[in-house]
C-alpha positions in Angstrom: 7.6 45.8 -32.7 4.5 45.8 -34.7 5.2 42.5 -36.5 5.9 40.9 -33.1 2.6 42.1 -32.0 1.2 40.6 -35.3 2.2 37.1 -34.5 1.8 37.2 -31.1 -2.3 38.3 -32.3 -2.1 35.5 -35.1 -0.4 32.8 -32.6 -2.8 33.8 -29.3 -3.1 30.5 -28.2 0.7 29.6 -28.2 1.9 33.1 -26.5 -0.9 32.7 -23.6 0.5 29.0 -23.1 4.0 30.2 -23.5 3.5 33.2 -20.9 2.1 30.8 -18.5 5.0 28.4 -19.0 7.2 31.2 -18.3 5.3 32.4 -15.1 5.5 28.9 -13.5 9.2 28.9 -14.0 9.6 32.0 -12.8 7.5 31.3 -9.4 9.3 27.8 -9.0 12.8 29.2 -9.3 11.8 32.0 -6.9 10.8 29.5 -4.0 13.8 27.2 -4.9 15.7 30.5 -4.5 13.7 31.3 -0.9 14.4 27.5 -0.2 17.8 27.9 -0.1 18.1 30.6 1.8 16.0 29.4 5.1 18.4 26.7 4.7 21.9 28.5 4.3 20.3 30.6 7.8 19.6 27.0 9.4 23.2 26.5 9.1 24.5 29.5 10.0 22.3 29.1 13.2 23.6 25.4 13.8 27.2 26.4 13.6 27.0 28.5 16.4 26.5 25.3 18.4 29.3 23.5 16.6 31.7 26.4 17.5 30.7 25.8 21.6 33.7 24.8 23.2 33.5 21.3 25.1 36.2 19.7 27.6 38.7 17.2 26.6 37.1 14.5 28.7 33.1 15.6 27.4 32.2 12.7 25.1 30.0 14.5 22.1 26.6 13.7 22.0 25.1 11.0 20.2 22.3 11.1 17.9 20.5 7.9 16.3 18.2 9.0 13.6 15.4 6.6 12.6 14.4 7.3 8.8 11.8 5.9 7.2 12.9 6.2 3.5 9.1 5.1 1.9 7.7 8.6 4.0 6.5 11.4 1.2 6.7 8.6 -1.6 9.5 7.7 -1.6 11.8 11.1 -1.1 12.1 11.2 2.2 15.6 10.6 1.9 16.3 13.2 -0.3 14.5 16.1 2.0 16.1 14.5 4.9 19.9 14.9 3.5 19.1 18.0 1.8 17.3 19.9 4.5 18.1 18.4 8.0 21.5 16.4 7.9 23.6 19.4 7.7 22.1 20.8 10.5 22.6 18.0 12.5 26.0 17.5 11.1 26.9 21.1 11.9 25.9 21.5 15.4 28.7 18.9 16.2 27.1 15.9 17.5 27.9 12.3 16.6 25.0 11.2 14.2 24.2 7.7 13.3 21.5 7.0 10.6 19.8 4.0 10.8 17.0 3.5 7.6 14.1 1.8 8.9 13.5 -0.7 5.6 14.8 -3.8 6.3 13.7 -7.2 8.3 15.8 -8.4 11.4 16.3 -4.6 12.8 15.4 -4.9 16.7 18.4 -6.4 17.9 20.5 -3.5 16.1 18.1 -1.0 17.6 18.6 -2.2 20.4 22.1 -1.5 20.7 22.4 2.0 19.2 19.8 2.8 21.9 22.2 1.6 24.4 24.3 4.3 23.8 22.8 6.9 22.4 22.0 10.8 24.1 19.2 11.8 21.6 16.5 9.4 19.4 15.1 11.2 16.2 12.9 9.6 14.1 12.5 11.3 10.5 9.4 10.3 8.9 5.5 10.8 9.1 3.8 9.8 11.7 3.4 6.1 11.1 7.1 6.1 11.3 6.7 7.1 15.1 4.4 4.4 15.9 5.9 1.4 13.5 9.8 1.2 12.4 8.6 -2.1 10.6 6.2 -4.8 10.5 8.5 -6.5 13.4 9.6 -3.7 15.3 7.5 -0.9 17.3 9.8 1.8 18.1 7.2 3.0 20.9 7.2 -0.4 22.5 11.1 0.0 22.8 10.9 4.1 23.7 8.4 3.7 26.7 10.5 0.6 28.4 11.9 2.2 31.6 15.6 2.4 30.4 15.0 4.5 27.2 11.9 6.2 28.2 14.0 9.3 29.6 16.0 9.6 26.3 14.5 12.7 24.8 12.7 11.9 21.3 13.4 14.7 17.9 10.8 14.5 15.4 11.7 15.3 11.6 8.4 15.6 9.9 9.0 14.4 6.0 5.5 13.0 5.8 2.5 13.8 4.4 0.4 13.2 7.4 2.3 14.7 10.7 0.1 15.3 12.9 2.3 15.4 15.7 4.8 18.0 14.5 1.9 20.6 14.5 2.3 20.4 18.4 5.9 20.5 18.6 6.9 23.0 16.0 4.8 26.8 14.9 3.0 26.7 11.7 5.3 26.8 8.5 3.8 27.0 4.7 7.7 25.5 3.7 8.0 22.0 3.9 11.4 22.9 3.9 11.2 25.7 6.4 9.5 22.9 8.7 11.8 20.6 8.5 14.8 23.2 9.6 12.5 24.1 12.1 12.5 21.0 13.7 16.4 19.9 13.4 17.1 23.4 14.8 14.4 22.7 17.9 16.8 19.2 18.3 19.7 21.2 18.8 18.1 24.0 21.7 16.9 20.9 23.9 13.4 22.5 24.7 11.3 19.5 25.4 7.4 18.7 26.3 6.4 15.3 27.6 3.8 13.7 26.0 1.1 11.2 27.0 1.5 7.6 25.2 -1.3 5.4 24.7 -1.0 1.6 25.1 -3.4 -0.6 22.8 -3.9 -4.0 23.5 -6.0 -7.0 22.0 -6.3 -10.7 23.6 -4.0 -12.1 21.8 -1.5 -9.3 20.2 1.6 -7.5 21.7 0.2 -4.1 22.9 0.6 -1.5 20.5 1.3 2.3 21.0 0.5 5.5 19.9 1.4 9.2 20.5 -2.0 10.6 18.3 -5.1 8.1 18.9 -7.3 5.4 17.7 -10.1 5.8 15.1 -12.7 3.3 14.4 -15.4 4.1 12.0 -16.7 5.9 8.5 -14.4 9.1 8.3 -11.5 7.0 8.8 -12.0 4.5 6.3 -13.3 7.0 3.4 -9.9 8.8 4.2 -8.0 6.0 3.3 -9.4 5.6 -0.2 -8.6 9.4 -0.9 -5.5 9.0 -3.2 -7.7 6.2 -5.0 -9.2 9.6 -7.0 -6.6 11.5 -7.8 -7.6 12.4 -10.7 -10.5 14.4 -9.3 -7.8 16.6 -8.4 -9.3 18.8 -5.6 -12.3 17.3 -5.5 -10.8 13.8 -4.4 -11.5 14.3 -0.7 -15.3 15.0 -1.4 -15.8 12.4 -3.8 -14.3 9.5 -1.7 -16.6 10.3 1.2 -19.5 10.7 -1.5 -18.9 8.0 -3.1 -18.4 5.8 1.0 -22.0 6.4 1.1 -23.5 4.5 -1.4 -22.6 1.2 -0.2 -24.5 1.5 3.1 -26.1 4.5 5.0 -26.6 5.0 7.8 -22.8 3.6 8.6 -23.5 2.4 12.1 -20.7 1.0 14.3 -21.9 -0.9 17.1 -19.7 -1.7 20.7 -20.1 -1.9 24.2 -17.4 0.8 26.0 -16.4 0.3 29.5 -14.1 2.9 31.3 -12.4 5.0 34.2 -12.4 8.5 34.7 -9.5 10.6 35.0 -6.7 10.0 37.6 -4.8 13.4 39.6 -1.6 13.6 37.9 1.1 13.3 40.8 4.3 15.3 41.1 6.8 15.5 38.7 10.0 13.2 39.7 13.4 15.7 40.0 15.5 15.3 36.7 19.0 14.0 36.4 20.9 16.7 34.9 22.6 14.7 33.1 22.6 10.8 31.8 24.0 8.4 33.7 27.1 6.4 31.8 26.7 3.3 30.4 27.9 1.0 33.4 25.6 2.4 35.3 22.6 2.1 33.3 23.2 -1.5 32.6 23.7 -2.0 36.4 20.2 -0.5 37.4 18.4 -2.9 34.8 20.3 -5.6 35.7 19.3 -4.9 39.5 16.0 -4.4 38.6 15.2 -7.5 37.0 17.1 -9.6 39.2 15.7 -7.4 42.8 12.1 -6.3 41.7 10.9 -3.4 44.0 8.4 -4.4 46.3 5.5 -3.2 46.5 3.7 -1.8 49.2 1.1 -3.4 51.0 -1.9 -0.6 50.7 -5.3 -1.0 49.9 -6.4 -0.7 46.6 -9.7 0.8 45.9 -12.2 -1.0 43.9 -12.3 0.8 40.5 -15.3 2.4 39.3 -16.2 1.4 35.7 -18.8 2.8 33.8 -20.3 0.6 30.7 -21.9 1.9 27.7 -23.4 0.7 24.7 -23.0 2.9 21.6 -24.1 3.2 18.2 -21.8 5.6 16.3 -20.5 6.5 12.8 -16.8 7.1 14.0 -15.3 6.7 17.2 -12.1 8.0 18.4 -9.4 7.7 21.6 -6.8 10.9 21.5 -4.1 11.7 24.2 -4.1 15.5 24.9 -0.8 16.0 22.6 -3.1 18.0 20.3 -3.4 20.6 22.8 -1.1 20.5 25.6 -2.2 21.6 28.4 1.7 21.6 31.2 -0.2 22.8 33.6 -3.2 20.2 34.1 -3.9 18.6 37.5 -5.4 15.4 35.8 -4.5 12.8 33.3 -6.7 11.7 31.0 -7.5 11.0 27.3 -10.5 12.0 24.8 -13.4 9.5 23.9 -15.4 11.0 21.2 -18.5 9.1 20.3 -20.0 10.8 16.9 -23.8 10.4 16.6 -25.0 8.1 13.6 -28.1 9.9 12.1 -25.9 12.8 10.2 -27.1 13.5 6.7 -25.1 12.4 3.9 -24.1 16.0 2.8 -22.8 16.5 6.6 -21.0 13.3 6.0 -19.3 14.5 3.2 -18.6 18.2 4.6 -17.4 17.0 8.2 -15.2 14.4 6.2 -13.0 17.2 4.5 -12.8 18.8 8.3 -11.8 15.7 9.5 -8.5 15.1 6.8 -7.4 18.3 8.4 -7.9 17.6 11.9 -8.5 13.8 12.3 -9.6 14.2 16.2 -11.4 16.4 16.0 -15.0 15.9 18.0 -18.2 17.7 16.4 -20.9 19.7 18.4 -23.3 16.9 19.2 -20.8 13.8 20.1 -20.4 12.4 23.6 -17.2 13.4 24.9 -15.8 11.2 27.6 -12.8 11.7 29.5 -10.9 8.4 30.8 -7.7 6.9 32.3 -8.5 3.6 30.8 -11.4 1.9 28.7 -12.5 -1.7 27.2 -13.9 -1.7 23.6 -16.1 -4.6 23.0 -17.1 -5.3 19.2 -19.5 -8.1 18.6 -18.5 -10.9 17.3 -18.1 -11.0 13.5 -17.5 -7.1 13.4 -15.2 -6.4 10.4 -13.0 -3.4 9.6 -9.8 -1.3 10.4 -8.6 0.3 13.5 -6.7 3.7 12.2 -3.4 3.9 15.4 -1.5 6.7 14.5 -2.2 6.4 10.8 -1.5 2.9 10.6 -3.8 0.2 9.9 -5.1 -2.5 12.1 -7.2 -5.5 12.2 -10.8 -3.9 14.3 -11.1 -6.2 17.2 -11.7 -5.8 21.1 -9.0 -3.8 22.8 -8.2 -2.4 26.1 -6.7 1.0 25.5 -4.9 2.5 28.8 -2.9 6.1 28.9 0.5 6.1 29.7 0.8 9.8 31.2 3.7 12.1 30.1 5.7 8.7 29.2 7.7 10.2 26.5 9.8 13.6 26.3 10.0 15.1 23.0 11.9 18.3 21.8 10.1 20.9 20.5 10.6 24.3 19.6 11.1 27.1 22.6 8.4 29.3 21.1 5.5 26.7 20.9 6.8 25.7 24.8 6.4 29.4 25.7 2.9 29.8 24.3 1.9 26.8 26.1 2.8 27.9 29.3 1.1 31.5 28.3 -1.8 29.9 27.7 -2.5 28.0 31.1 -1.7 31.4 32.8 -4.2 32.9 31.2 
């Protein structure tokens, strides 16, 4: 004992390293060890739907999972098949994966969506607003034949914004990800507001999460550039944003529409018609448009404004869903641009967290629909759902509870709570 203690004394430097070595090992086998458990209860819990019985003449349900294998560099794949495939798998429905990396992709998308009960889409958020370069999964989502096919979202991610309104708050990736292929399987849904983005000349583009024009957003994107600031990386890339220009000032003239009453809710068919039938209502829809009733349209009140602002942003209300609301409308937050570089810099790491978010002092604006005008020559990027765009002028109109997506019974419960209240 006493000559271990000896050479431990003379050796200090290599026992300390070594007892830390062995206390990461320790702590990383324990949470592979907790890992596996949430996920041999996930199973248990998605057999019991497997083991329902079904008629004869019930076709299973169809799943068609979208899954962006470049989401959480590059192992998305791996937490998908690991963590959320079995589930899926066990609960008895007929799953199709389709991986969202390759050119030429809308026509096949086309047709699973044809026949499929259930969409989920496995990714971060960008993989909700863009499948590719060529295909916009939203575009195909909010046409009027698909738009009633309830949406799963897997978050394998790093940014998912959208999953912390669907699903409680998890500190397990993996214990989030079970948490969401379990919600699939319980069918709770929310609907959820769509935005609908479009520039002169573009196809509209659409988003679930919002727009963002401005200095947080593009100081965010150069984050991972310092990662080798470690901790610090957040603070030094908004630190660092500043010294090319201060005040950042982005000018534009906003026109816009206040809210609009949300109507009643149309009855639900209890279950989805069969195939036949759903080709013959687009068919007679294309071929016998409705016609529309001859009523007068009142003129529509549009407010202008010119702004001067270091960010601006356009959010639906998916943040904070509100199932109760009597109006439809989405969040125009107009930062003022005479903060103080340190309040730059602070608000900045805020705003990683919470990218919406709208600080005490902004002008917050509630609309149905708005016009962003940027003067001519303005240059930058346009943040839609964490994808980049080219900035230019865009009309940006809300597409109100377009979109069902499931979500876990608890979070629906506390929702409904909390309008009570």
């Amino acid at each position: 004992m006493a000559k271990a203690l000896a050479t431990l004394r003379h050796h200090w430097k290599k026992s300390v390293f070594g007892a830390c070595l062995l206390g990461w090992g320790g702590h990383w086998l324990y949470g592979k060890h907790c890992d596996d458990l949430v996920r041999r209860a996930a199973c248990q819990e998605a057999q019991t739907f497997g083991n329902q019985l079904i008629h004869p003449t019930v076709p299973l349900k169809k799943a068609t999972v979208f899954l962006n294998p470049a989401a959480c560099k590059g192992k998305a794949v791996n937490l998908f098949e690991k963590n959320a495939a079995p589930i899926l798998h066990l609960s008895g429905m007929d799953v199709t994966v389709v991986r969202t990396d390759y050119e030429g992709q809308a026509k096949r998308l086309m047709e699973l969506m044809e026949s499929t009960d259930v969409i989920i889409i496995a990714g971060g958020d960008g993989t909700v607003q863009e499948l590719h370069a060529n295909v916009n999964l939203l575009s195909l989502c909010v046409q009027a034949a698909f738009s009633k096919i309830p949406i799963g979202f897997i978050p394998l991610g790093k940014t998912c914004n959208l999953s912390h309104t669907l699903y409680p708050e998890s500190t397990s990736q993996v214990q989030h990800i079970t948490n969401a292929a379990l919600a699939i399987l319980k069918g709770e849904t929310v609907p959820l507001d769509v935005l609908q983005i479009k520039g002169e000349k573009e196809q509209p583009v659409f988003a679930v999460s919002g727009l963002r024009w401005g200095a947080y957003r593009d100081a965010g994107v150069k984050v991972s550039n310092y990662w080798y600031l470690g901790p610090l990386k957040t603070q030094a890339a908004h630190l660092f944003s500043t010294f090319k220009e201060w005040p950042q000032k982005h000018r534009a003239a906003l026109m816009y529409l206040g809210p609009t009453e949300r109507p009643a809710e149309e009855p639900e068919e209890t279950r989805r018609p069969p195939f036949f039938v759903r080709l013959y209502r687009r068919i007679r829809s294309c071929c016998f448009p409705p016609k529309e009733a001859c009523e007068e349209v009142a003129p529509e009140n549009w407010e202008e404004l010119k702004l001067s602002t270091i960010e601006l942003s356009i959010a639906t209300q998916n943040r904070q869903l509100d199932l109760t609301r009597t109006e439809d409308f989405m969040d125009i937050c107009i930062e003022r641009d005479n903060i103080s570089k340190q309040q730059f810099v602070q608000r900045g790491s805020q705003k990683m967290h919470d990218p919406h978010m709208c600080p005490e002092g902004s002008q917050h604006i509630q609309a149905s629909r708005c016009i962003l005008q940027l003067p001519e020559g303005t240059e930058g990027s346009f943040g839609i759902d964490n994808e980049e765009y080219e900035a230019m002028p865009v009309e940006v109109k809300l597409l109100p509870r377009k979109l069902k997506f499931f979500c876990d019974p608890s979070v629906r419960e506390q929702m409904l709570q909390a309008a009570e209240e």
